[in-house]
Every structure is written in structure tokens, then in C-alpha cells.
C-alpha positions as CSV (number, residue, x, y, z in Angstrom):
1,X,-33.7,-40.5,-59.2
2,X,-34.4,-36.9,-57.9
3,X,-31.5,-34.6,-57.9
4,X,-31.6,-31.3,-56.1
5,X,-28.2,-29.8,-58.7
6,X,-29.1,-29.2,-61.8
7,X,-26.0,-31.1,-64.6
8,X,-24.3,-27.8,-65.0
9,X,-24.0,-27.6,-61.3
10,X,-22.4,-31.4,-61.0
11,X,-19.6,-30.6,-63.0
12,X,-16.5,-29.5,-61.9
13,X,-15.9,-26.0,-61.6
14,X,-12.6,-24.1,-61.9
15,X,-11.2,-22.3,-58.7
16,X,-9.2,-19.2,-58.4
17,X,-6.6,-19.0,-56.5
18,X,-4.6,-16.5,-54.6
19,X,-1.1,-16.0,-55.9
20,X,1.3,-15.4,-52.9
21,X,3.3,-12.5,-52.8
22,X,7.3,-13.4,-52.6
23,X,8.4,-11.9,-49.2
24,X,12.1,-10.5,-49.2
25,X,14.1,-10.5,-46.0
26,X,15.9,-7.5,-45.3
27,X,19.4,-6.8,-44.4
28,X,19.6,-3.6,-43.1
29,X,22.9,-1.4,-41.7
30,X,22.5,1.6,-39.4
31,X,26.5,3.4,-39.3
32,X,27.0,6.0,-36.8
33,X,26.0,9.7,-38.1
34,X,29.7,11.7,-38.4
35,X,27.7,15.0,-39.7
36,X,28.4,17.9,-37.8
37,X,26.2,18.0,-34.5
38,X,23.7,15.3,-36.0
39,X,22.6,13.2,-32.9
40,X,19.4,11.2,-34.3
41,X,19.0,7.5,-35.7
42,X,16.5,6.2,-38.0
43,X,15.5,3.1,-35.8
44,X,14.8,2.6,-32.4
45,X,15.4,-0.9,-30.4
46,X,11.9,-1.1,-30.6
47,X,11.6,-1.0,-34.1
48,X,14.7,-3.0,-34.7
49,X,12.8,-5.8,-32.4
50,X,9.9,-5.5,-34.7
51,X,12.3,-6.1,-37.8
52,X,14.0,-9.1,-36.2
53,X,10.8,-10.9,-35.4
54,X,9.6,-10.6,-38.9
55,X,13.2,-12.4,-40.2
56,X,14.9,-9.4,-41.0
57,X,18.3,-8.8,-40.2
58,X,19.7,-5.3,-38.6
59,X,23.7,-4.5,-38.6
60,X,24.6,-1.6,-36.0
61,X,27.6,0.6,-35.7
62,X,29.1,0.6,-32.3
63,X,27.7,4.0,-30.2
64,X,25.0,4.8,-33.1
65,X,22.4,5.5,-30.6
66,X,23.7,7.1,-27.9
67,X,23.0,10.4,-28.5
68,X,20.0,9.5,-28.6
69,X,20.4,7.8,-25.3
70,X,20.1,4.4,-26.8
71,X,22.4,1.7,-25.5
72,X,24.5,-0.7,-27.8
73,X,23.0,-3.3,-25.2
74,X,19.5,-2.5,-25.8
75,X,20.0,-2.7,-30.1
76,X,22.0,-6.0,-29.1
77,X,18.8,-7.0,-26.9
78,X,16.2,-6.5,-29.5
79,X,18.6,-8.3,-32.1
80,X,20.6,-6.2,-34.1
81,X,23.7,-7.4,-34.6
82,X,26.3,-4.5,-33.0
83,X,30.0,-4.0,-34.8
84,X,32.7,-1.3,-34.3
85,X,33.6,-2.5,-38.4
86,X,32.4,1.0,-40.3
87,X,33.3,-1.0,-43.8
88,X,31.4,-4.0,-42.8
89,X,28.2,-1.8,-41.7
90,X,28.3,-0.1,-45.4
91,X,28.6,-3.7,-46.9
92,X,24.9,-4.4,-46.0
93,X,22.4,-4.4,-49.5
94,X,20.0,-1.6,-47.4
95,X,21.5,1.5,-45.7
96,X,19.5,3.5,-43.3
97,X,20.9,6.9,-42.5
98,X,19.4,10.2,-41.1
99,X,21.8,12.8,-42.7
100,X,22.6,12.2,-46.2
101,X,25.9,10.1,-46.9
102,X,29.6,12.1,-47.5
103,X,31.3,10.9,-50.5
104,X,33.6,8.3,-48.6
105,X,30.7,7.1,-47.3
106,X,29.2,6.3,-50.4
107,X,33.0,5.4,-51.8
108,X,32.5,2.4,-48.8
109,X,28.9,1.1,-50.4
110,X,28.7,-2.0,-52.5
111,X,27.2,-1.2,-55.5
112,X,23.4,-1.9,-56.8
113,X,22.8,-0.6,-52.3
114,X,19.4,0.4,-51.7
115,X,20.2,3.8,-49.6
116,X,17.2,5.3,-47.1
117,X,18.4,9.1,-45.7
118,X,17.7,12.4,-46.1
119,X,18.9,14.5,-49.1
120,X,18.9,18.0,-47.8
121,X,19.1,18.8,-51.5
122,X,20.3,22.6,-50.8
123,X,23.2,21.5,-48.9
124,X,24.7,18.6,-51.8
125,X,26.8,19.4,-54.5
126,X,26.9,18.1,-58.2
127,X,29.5,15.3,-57.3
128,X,27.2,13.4,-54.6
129,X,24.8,12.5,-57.1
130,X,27.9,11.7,-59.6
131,X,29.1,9.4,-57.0
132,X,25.4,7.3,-56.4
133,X,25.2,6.8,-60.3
134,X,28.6,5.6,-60.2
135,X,27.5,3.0,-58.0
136,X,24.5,2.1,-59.4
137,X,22.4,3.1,-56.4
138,X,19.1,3.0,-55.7
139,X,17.9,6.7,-53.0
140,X,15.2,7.2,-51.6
141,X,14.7,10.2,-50.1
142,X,12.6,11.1,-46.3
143,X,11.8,14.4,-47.5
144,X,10.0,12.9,-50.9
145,X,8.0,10.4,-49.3
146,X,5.0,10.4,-49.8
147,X,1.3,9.1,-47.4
148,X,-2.1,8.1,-48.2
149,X,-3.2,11.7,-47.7
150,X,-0.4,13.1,-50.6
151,X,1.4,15.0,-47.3
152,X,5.2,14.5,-46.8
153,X,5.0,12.7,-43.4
154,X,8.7,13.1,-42.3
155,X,8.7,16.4,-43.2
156,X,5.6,17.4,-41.5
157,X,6.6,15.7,-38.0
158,X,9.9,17.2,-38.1
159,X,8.1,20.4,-38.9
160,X,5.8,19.7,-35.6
161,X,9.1,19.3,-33.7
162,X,10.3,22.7,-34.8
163,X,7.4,24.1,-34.2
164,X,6.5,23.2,-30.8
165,X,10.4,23.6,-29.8
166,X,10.6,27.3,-31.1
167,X,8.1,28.5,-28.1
168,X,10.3,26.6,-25.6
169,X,13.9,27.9,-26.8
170,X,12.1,31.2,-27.0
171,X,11.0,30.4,-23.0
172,X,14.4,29.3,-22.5
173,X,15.9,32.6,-23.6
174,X,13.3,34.9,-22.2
175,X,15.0,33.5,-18.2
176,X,18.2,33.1,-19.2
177,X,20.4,35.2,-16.5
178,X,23.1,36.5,-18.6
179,X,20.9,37.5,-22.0
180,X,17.3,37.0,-21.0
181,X,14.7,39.7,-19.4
182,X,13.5,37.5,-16.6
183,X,10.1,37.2,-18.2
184,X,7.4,34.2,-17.5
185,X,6.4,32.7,-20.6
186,X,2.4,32.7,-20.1
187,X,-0.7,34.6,-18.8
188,X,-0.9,35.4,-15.1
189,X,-3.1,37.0,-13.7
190,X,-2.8,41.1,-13.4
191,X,0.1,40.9,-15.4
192,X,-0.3,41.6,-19.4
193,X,0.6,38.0,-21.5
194,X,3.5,37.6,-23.7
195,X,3.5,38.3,-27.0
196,X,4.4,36.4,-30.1
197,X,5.0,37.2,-33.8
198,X,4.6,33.9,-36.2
199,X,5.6,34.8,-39.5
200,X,4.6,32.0,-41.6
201,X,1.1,29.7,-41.4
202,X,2.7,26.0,-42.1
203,X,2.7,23.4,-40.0
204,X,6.1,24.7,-38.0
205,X,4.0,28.0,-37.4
206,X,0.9,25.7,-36.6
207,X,2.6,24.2,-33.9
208,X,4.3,27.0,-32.7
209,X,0.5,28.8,-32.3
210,X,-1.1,26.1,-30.7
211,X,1.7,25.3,-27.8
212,X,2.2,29.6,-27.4
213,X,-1.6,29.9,-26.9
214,X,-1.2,26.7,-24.6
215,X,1.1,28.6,-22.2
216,X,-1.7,31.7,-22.5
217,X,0.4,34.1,-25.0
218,X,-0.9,36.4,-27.2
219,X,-0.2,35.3,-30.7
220,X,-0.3,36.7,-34.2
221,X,0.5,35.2,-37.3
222,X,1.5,36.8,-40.4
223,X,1.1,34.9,-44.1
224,X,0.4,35.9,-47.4
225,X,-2.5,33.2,-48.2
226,X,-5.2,34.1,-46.6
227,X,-6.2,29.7,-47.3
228,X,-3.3,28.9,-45.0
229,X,-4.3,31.6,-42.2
230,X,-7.8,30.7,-42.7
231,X,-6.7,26.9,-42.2
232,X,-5.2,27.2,-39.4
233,X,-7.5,28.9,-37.4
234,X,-9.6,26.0,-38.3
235,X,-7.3,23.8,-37.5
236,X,-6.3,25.6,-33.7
237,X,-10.2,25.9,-33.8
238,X,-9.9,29.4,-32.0
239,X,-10.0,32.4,-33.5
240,X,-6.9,34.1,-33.2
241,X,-5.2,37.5,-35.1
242,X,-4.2,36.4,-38.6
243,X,-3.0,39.5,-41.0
244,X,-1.4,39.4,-44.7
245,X,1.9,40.3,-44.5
246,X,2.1,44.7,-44.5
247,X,4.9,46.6,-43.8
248,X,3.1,48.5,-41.3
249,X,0.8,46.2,-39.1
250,X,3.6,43.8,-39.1
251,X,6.2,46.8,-37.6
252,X,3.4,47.6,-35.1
253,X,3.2,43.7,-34.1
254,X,7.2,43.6,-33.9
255,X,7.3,46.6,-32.1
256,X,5.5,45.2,-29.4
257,X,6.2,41.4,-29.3
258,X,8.3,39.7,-26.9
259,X,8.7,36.7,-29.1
260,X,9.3,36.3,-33.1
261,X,9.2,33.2,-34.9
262,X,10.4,32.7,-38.4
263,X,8.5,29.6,-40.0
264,X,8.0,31.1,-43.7
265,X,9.1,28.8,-47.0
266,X,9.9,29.5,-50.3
267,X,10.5,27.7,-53.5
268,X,14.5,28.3,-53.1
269,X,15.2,30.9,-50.6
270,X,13.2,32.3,-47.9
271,X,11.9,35.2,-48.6
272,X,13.3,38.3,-46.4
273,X,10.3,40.0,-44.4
274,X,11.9,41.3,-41.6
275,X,14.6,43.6,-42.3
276,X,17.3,45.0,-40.2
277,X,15.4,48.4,-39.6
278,X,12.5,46.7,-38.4
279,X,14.7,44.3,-35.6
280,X,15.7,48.1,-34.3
281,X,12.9,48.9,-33.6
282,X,12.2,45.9,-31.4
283,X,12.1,45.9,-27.9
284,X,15.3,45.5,-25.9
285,X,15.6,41.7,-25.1
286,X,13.1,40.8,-27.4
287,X,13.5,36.8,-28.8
288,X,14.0,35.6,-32.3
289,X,13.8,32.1,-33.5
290,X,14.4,31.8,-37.4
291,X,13.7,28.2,-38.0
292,X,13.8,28.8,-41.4
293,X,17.2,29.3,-41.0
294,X,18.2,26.5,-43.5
295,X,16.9,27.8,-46.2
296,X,18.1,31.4,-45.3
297,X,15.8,32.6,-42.4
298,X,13.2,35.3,-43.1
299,X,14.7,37.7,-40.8
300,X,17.9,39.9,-42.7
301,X,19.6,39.9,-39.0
302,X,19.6,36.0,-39.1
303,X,23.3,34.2,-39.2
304,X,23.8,30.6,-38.8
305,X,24.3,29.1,-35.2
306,X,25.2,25.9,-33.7
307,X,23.9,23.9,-30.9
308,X,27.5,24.7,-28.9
309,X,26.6,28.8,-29.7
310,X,22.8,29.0,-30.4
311,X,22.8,32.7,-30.1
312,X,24.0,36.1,-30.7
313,X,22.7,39.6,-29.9
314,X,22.1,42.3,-32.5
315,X,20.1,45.6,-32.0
316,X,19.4,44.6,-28.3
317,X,17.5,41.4,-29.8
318,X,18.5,37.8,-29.1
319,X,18.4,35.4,-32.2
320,X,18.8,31.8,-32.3
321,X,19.6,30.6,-35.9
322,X,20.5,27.0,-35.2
323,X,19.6,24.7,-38.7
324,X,18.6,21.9,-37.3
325,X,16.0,22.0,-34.7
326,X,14.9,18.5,-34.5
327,X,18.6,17.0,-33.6
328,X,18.2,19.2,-30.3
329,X,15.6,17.1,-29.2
330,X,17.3,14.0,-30.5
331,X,15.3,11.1,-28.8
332,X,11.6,12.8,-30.0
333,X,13.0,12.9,-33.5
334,X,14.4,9.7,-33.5
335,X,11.0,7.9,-32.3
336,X,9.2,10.1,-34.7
337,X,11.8,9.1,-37.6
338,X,11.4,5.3,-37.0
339,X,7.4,5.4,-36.4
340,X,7.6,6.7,-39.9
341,X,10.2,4.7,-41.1
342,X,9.3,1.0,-39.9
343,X,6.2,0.5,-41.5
344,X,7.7,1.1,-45.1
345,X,10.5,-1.4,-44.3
346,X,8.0,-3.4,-43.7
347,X,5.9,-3.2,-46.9
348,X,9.4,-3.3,-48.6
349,X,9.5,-6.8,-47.4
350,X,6.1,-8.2,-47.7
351,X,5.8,-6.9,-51.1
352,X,8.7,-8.7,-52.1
353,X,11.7,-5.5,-52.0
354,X,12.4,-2.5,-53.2
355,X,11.2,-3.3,-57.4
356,X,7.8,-4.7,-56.5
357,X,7.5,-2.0,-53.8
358,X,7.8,1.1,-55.6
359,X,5.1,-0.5,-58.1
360,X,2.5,-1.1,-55.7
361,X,2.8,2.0,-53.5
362,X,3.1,5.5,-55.0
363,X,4.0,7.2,-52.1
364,X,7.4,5.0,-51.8
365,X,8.3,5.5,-55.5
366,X,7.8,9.2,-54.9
367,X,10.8,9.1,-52.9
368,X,13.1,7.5,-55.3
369,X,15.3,10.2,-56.5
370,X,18.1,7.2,-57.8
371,X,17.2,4.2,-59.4
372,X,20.1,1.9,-60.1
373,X,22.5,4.8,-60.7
374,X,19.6,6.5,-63.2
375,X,18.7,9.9,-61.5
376,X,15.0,9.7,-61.7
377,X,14.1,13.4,-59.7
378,X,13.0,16.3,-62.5
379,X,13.8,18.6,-59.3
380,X,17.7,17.6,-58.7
381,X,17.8,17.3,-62.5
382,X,16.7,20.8,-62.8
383,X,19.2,22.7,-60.1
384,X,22.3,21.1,-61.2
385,X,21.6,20.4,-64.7
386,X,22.1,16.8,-65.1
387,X,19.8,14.6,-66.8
388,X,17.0,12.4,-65.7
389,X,14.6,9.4,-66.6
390,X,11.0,9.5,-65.5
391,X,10.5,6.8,-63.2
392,X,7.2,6.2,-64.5
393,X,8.6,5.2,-68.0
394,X,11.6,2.4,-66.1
395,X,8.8,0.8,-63.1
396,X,5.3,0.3,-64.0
């Protein structure tokens, strides 16, 4: 009889099949931030919803979201179980925290705790890090993660908040009746635009540009790679006045600004480009926003402010030398912190936790600075000489 499969075809063939991945299940506590004027949170109801419906589990401190106009009710709402028990929120296996943890904070951690903050490595000292490998703690950093792209994506949408919140503080100040000039921030017609100095051509100085030139300034940036200026004017897709940074042209442009806006990095401490003798010359009322205050500002008139006292006046200039930016505008940064922040939990958990997680996504493992108590960062290692593993050489 006729067959249309040959004999090789009528035997039985071997299938391959999928292995499924192990999921994990999260347990994840959220304390209230105690650092000094910090008002953000790392997840939103929203995004605490999100967790819950995928079987995670989400422990919040009594009042953590407030200042960031987040109700206890609404974390309670999307499932998150709410306590006033500090100890019992620091007992969860996964701590989420914005600021970096104080030393009885970490004393409260159970050890082998997965820990998910901020570093703010210029702020620690040696005996933070002493405490996390006494615990046997696994860090991961915001500021080291990594996306698809190799950008730092917390650090570049805190950077756009910055940014765009520079020009209005600076508009804030220009009307202000007891230290301000009474000047419009903008272009009206008959009536010459304001000007603005942007010393730097990141993405704090990128934003700053594009929401100045929104409001009709003038603007002129000032950088000493000419691929950074040249990048951003593609990026603003306008062509606007770009200059290396020159004692001279940059004294003319100060001279005549109405606004200055500090948004230069360097590998340790700003650079100084602005020195006092230049801020003389000034105009009287002038504005100055150093957002690179936290690493030492760029302007040698800068000092340190706080939210409560932003400002001060020196040479007839107003400067405002407040750190931390972002927590001003605590609700934007919170969103922008959890948008970044969810998905990752996420992957966490499908890929199985934190072990199998840093082994499939590069990114993730870039932010590991402590792996089970092992300091696995050549950068921390480096500044307060302590030694390190490669991480590469413990999870492949």
C-alpha cells in the first residue's frame, strides 16, 4: 500500500521543549525616608497595584508617601500592607529606599536583605559599606543602573527634573518682591528677552535650554566638548550660541545675563568656572542656580542651601544652592522613580530573583555594588580603599 511519508518520517521524532523559568514572589518594604528634607518614595500606589496583582507582596511605613501627597489609604487600596512597626518594615527580604540607608537603619536589616536605594557615594563614609558587608547584603545602586541604550536612566530623568526646574526657580526669583527685579521670564514684544547663561551641555543643561527657549529667552551655553555642544543643538534641533568655555566671552555673557545656570560635572569635584570676580561684575539682581551644587557647584560664590532657606545674596546676585533639586518637586520625582523602578522588580521576579536576574540582564548587575556582603564596585573600592571582587568572576 502507497504511503505519502517516507520510513524515516513514520518514526518518532524527539521534541524540544521549553524549560520554564522559576518565578519568585517578592516581598518588598518601603520605610518612611528620615533624611534631612527628603520627601520622595520609590513606588507609587499605582505601581504597588501592579506588584500586588502579579503576587507580590508590598509592606509600607505609616505616612511614607505623604509628602509626596500619597495617602496611607490609597497604598492600603492598591494592596500594600500599611504598618506604623519601623523594625517590622526593615524585616522584609527586599528594601526599597530613595536616600541611601543610616547605619541604624541597616543595624535593623535581617541579613542576606536585598537593598534597592541610592548611594550618593560622595556623601557615605568608610563605615556604611563596613556595616552592609557585615550583613551580608546584597545593593544595588539607582545611580549604577544601567538601560538597553548603556545610559543611566535614574540619573538622566532626575537630571531632566533639574533641568527643567532650574528655569522655573530662576522665574520664581526674578518676581520675588523682597529679592527679585520684577522681570517677566520670556520674550514680549518691544521689550528685549531674558537672558541665560548654561554652563554645562548634559542633559540638566539640555533641559534647562529647551524649557528657557520655550519661554522665548535668549540662551547661551558654555562647555568644553565641542561633541556635547554640537549634540545638543541637534538634539534642541535649533541653532542656538554654543561657545568653549573662555575667560572672556564667558565674562561678556555673565555680564549681561539675567539668569546663570550651573549644570557642569566632573569626575570628583566640579570644576570652578566662575569665580568670585566674575559674579561682581554681574548685574544687580541677576539669578544663579548651581545645580551642581552636590558635587561643589561651579560657581566659587556657591554655598549649600536648604529647601527652608534656598537663597542668599552675594555681590548684588541671588544664588540658590539647594542639593537636591528633584525632592522639591517631590510627586514628579517620585512617578519618575517608580516608572523606572517597577519594571526591574518585575524582571527580578519573572526571572526567578535577584541571582538569576543579574545573570540575564547586564544593566541590573551593573548596579550591584554589594553582593552578599562582598563589595563588588572597583569605584567605591578605589575612593576609600577597601577591597573588591569583580562581579563577573562570582555571577556568570
Amino acid at each position: 500500500m502507497y504511503s505519502p511519508f517516507s520510513k524515516s518520517q513514520l518514526l518518532p521524532q524527539e521534541e524540544k521543549l521549553e524549560i520554564a523559568r522559576h518565578k519568585s514572589d517578592l516581598f518588598i518594604g518601603i520605610p518612611k525616608e528620615t533624611s534631612y528634607q527628603e520627601r520622595r518614595i520609590c513606588l507609587t500606589p499605582d505601581a504597588v497595584s501592579s506588584l500586588v496583582f502579579y503576587g507580590h507582596r508590598v509592606m509600607i511605613e505609616a505616612g511614607a508617601g505623604l509628602s509626596s501627597s500619597y495617602t496611607d489609604k490609597e497604598y492600603s487600596d492598591a494592596g500594600a500592607e500599611v504598618t506604623n512597626d519601623t523594625k517590622k518594615v526593615f524585616s522584609c527580604p527586599m528594601i526599597l529606599k530613595v536616600e541611601p540607608p543610616t547605619l541604624a537603619e541597616i543595624d535593623l536589616m535581617n541579613p542576606q536583605t536585598i537593598l534597592i536605594s541610592a548611594i550618593q557615594l560622595k556623601t557615605q563614609k568608610k563605615s556604611y559599606f563596613e556595616a552592609l558587608a557585615t550583613k551580608r547584603i546584597t545593593a544595588l545602586a539607582f545611580e549604577f543602573i544601567k538601560d538597553e541604550d548603556g545610559s543611566y536612566p535614574a540619573v538622566k530623568s532626575l537630571s531632566e527634573i533639574a533641568g527643567i526646574a532650574s528655569i522655573h526657580i530662576a522665574a520664581e526669583l526674578m518676581i520675588n518682591q523682597n529679592i527679585g527685579k520684577g522681570l517677566l521670564f520670556g520674550n514680549i514684544t518691544g521689550v528685549p528677552p531674558t537672558e541665560v547663561v548654561i554652563l554645562g551641555a548634559g542633559t540638566v543643561a539640555e533641559f534647562a535650554a529647551r524649557t528657557a527657549l520655550g519661554l522665548g529667552a535668549s540662551v547661551k551655553v558654555f562647555d568644553n566638548s565641542i561633541t556635547k555642544l554640537r549634540r545638543l543643538q541637534n538634539t534642541l534641533n535649533q541653532r542656538i550660541f554654543t561657545s568653549t568655555i573662555q575667560e572672556k566671552s564667558l565674562l561678556k555673557a555673565l555680564r549681561r545675563c539675567d539668569v546663570a545656570i550651573g549644570a557642569m560635572r566632573g569626575k570628583n569635584r566640579t570644576p570652578i568656572v566662575v569665580t568670585e570676580t566674575m559674579v561682581e561684575h554681574m548685574k544687580k539682581g541677576a539669578v544663579i542656580v548651581d545645580v551642581s551644587i552636590d558635587t561643589g557647584g561651579c560657581f566659587e560664590t556657591s554655598e549649600i542651601t536648604t529647601h527652608d532657606k534656598p537663597t542668599f545674596i552675594k555681590n548684588n546676585v541671588i544664588h540658590y544652592c539647594v542639593p537636591n533639586i528633584p525632592s522639591r518637586y517631590s510627586k514628579t520625582a517620585s512617578l519618575s522613580i517608580s516608572n523606572i523602578i517597577t519594571p526591574f522588580l518585575l524582571n527580578i521576579a519573572e526571572d526567578g530573583g535577584i541571582e538569576s536576574a543579574i545573570r540575564c540582564n547586564r544593566g541590573l548587575k551593573n548596579g550591584i555594588y554589594f553582593y552578599h556582603g562582598l563589595l563588588t564596585n572597583k569605584s567605591i573600592a578605589d575612593w576609600f580603599h577597601l577591597e573588591h571582587r569583580d562581579i563577573n568572576l562570582i555571577v556568570f
